[in-house]
DRENMIRO-170918 format. One record per residue (C-alpha): residue in one letter; z negated, y, x negated; residue number from 1. Coordinates in nm, 4 decimals. Layout:
<atoms>
('A', (Z, Y, X), NUM);
...
</atoms>
This chain:
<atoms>
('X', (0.0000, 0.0000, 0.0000), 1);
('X', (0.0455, 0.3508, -0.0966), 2);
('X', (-0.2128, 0.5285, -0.1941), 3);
('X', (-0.0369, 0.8747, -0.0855), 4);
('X', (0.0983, 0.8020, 0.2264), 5);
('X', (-0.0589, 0.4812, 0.2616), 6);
('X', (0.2946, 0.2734, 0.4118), 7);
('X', (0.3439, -0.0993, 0.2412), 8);
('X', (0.6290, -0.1330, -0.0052), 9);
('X', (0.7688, -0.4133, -0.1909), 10);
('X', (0.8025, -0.1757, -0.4347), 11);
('X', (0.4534, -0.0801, -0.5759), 12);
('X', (0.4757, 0.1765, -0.8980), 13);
('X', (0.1252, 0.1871, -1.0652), 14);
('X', (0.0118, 0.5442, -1.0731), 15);
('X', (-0.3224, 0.5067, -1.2058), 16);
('X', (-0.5750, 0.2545, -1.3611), 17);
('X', (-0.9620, 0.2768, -1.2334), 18);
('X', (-1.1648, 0.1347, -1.5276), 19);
('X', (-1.5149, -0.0081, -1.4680), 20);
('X', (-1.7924, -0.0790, -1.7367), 21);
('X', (-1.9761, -0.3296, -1.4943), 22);
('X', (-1.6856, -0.5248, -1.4287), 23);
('X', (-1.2992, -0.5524, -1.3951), 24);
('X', (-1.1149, -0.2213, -1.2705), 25);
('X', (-0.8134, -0.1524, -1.0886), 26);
('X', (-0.4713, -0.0356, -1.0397), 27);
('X', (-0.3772, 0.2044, -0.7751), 28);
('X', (0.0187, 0.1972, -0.6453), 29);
('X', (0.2506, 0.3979, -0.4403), 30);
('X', (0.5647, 0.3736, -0.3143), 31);
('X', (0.8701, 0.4924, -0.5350), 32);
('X', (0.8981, 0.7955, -0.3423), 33);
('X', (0.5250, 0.9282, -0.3865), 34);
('X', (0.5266, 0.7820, -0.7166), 35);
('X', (0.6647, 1.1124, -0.9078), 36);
('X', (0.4286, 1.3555, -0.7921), 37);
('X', (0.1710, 1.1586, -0.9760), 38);
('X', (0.1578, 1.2540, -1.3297), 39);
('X', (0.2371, 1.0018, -1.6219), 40);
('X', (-0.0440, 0.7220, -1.7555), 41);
('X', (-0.0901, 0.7990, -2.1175), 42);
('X', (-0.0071, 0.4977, -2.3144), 43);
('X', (-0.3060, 0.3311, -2.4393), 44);
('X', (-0.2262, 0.3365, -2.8341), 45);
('X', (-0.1563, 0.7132, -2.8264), 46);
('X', (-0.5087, 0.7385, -2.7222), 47);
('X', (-0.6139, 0.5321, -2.9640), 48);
('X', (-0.4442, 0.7569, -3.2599), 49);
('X', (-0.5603, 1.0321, -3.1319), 50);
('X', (-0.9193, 0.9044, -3.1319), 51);
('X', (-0.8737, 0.8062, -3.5126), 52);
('X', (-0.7249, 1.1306, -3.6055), 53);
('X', (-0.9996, 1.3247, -3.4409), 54);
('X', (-1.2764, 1.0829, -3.6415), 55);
('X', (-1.0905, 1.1506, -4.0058), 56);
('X', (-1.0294, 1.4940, -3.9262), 57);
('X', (-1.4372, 1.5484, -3.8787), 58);
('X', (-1.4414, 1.5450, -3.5603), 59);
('X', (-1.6468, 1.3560, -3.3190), 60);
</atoms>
């Protein structure tokens, strides 16, 4: 189901993942037409870098 205008699709375009730290998150989906007013997931190793840059740059 949608999450933005809640119809069912055969379709589904993950928009977002819900993460949990007591147990197993989530993906949220719309259709392909609601899909690009959501923005872009960031890819997980570019926030990976960017934590490691930040930690040998001196920052925390």
């Amino acid at each position: 189901m949608c999450v933005r205008c809640n119809t069912l699709t055969s379709r589904p375009v993950v928009v977002s993942e819900v993460h949990a730290g007591s147990g197993p998150g989530f993906n949220v989906y719309a259709c392909a037409e609601c899909a690009p007013h959501f923005p872009v997931l960031p890819d997980a190793l570019d926030l990976l870098e960017s934590g490691w840059r930040k930690r040998t740059e001196g920052g925390r």
